[in-house]
C-alpha positions in Angstrom: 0.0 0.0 0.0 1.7 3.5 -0.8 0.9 5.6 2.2 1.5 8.9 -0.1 4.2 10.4 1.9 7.6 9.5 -0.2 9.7 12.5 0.0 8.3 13.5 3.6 10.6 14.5 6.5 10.0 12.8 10.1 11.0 13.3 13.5 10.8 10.6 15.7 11.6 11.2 19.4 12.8 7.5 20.4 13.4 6.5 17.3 16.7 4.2 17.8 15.0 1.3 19.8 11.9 -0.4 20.3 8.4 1.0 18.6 10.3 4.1 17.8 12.4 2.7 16.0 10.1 0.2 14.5 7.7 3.7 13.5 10.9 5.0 11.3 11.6 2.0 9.9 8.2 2.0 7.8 8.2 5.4 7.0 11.5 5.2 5.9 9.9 2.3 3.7 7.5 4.0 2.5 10.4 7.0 1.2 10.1 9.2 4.4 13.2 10.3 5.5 13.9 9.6 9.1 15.4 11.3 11.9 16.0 9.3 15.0 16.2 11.2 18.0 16.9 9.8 21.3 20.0 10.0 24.0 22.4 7.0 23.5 24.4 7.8 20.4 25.9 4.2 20.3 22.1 2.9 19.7 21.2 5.8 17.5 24.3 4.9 15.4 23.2 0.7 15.1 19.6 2.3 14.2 20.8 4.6 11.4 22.8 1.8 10.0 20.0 -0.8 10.0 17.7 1.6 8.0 20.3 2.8 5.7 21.2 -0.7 4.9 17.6 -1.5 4.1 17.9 1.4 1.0 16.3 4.6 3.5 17.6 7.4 4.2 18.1 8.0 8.1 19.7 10.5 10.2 20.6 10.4 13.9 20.7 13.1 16.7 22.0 12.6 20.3 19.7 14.6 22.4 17.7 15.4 26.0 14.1 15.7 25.0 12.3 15.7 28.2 14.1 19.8 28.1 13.3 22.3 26.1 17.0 23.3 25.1 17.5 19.6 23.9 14.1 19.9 21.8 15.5 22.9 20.1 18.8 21.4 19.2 17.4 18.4 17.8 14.6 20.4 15.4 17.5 22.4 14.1 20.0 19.4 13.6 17.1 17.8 11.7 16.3 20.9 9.7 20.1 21.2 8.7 20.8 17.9 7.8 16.9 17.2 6.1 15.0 20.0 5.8 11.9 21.6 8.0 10.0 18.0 9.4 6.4 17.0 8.8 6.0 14.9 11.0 6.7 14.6 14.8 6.5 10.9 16.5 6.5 12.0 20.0 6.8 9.2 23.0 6.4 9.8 26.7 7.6 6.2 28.5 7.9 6.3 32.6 8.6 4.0 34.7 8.9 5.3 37.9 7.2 2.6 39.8 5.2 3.5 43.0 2.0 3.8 45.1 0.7 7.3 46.4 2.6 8.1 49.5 6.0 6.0 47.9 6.4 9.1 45.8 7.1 12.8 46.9 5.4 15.6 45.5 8.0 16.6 43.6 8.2 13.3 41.7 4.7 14.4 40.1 6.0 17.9 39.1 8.8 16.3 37.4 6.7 13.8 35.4 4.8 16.9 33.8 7.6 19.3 33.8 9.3 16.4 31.5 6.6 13.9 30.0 4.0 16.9 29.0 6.3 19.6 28.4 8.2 17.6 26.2 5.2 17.1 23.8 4.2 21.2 24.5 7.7 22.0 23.4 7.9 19.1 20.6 4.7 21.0 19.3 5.8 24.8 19.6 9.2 24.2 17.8 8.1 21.8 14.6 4.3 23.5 14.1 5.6 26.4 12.5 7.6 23.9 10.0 3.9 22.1 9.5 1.8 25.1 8.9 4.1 26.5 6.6 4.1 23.2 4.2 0.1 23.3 5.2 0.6 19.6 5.9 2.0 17.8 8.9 1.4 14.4 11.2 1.6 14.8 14.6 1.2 11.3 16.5 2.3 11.0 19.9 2.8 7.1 22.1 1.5 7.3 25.0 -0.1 4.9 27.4 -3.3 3.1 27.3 -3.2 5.3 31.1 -4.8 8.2 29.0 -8.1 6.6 29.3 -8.0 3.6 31.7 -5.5 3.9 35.0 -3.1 1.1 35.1 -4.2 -1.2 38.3 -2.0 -4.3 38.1 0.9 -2.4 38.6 1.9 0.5 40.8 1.7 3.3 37.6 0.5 6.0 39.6 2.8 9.3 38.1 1.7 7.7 34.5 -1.7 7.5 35.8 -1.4 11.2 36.6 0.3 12.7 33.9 -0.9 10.6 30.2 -4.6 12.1 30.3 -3.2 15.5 30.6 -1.5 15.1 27.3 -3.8 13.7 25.4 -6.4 16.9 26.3 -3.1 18.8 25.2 -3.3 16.9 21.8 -7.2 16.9 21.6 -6.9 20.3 21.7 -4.4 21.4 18.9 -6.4 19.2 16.8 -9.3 21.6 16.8 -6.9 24.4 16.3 -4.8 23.1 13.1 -7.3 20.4 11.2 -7.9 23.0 9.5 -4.1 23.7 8.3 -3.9 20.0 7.0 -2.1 19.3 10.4 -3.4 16.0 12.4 -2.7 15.2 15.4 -3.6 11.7 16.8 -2.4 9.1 20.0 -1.4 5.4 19.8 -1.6 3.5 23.3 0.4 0.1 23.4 -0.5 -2.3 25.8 1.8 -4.7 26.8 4.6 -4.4 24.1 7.5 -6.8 23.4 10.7 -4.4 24.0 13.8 -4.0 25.9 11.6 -1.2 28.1 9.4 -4.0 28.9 12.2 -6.0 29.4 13.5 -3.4 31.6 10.3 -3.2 33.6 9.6 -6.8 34.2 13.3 -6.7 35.8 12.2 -4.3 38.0 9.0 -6.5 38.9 11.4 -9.6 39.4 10.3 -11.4 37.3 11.6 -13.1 33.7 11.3 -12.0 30.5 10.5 -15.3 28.9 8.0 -15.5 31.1 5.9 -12.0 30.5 3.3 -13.9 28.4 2.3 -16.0 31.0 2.3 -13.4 33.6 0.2 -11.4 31.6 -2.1 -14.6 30.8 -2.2 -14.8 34.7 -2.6 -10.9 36.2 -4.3 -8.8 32.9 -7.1 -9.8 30.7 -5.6 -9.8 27.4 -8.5 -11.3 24.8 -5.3 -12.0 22.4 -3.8 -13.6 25.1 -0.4 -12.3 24.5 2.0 -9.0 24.0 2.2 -7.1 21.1 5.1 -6.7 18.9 7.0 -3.5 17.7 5.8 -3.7 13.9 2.0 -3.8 15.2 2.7 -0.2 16.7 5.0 0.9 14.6 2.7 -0.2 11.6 -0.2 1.6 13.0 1.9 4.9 13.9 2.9 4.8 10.2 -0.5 4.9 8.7 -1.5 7.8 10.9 0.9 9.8 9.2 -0.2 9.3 5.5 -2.3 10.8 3.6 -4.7 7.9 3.8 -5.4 9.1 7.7 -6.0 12.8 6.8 -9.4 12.5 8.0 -8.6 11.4 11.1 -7.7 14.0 13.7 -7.9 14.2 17.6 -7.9 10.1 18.0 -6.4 7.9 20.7 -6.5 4.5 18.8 -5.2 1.7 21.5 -3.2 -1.3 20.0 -3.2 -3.8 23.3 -5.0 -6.8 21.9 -8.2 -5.5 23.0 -6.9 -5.0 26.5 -8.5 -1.9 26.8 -12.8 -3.2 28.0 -14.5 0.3 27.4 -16.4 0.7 24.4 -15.2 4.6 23.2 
């Protein structure tokens, strides 16, 4: 299927691992060129490579984007080496485990003066770039937290902080549909990637052993975890042309995880 965005420019925050990565990988398919921003040059470098050896065209930048200085050096890095971006793949990921009183106060001004603000200030510096092509794809990965509050585990600053971004998001997409600028969510559920590796760790327990968990603790009607191509699959159809109709949608991807009906 030609998505009908060969030739566009995309930044994707996270975009050297996991379902970051997995996002630029079909948009590079599909002729994008790719920007992969995230901290750990070594992984940005192995990321670059694997694209580039599959015939894209992939560019790397080492930098903070939970601050607003590291936002601005990335968007100008990316403009200098590609051109101005039109689209944005924004991620917010925490997991800073933790009931109510396990966390100070100031743990919860930290998750929105980093997870929010970093899609507020992903927003302010690459909208201009958007409106002026009267075109653009904003799509962020969140949480499936947005709209349900994670109960099997201890989630409570995601809890707090994902809904807030996605009214940020709803919000824009009133103000710009009108631009030919969309802006639209994608909430993973359980997803098969070294953060989830990472997390079950930190839950002592096994990797090999998160589908059975899961079959045990979460109702999962797939009755298993989803894979990096199934987001990053989805993510990239939400920046076409195809999906120009739809604006201001969270669309989960969790094996039907999520029960409510809207």
């Amino acid at each position: 299927m030609d998505l009908g965005i060969s030739g566009r420019i995309a930044f994707v925050a996270g975009g050297s691992k996991g379902m970051g990565f997995a996002a630029a990988r079909f948009l590079a398919a599909e002729g994008c060129k790719v920007a992969l921003v995230a901290r750990e040059r070594d992984a940005i470098d192995h990321a670059v490579g694997a694209i580039n050896a599959l015939g894209g065209t992939a560019f790397g930048v080492s930098a903070d984007l939970a601050t607003e200085a590291g936002v601005k050096h990335a968007a100008a890095a990316v403009r200098d080496a590609l051109g101005r971006p039109d689209i944005c793949i924004s991620q917010t990921r925490s997991r800073k485990l933790g009931r109510f009183f396990d966390h100070k106060p100031e743990v919860f001004q930290e998750a929105f003066a980093s997870l929010a603000m970093h899609v507020v200030w992903l927003a302010r510096e690459l909208l201009p770039d958007m409106r002026a092509n009267r075109w653009g794809r904003f799509v962020h990965v969140g949480t499936t937290a947005a709209k349900e509050a994670v109960s099997d585990i201890p989630h409570i600053v995601m809890n707090t902080v994902a809904p807030s971004i996605m009214g940020f998001l709803k919000s824009l997409s009133d103000e710009f549909a009108g631009e030919g600028i969309t802006f639209n969510s994608v909430g993973p559920g359980w997803c098969n990637t070294k953060a989830m590796e990472q997390l079950m760790i930190e839950l002592g327990r096994q990797r090999d052993g998160l589908d059975q968990w899961l079959s045990e603790t979460t109702f999962i009607p797939a009755g298993r975890s989803g894979t990096p191509d199934e987001l990053g699959s989805m993510i990239a159809y939400l920046c076409s042309d195809l999906a120009g109709y739809c604006t201001g949608e969270w669309i989960t991807v969790d094996g039907g995880r999520h029960r409510a009906t809207l």
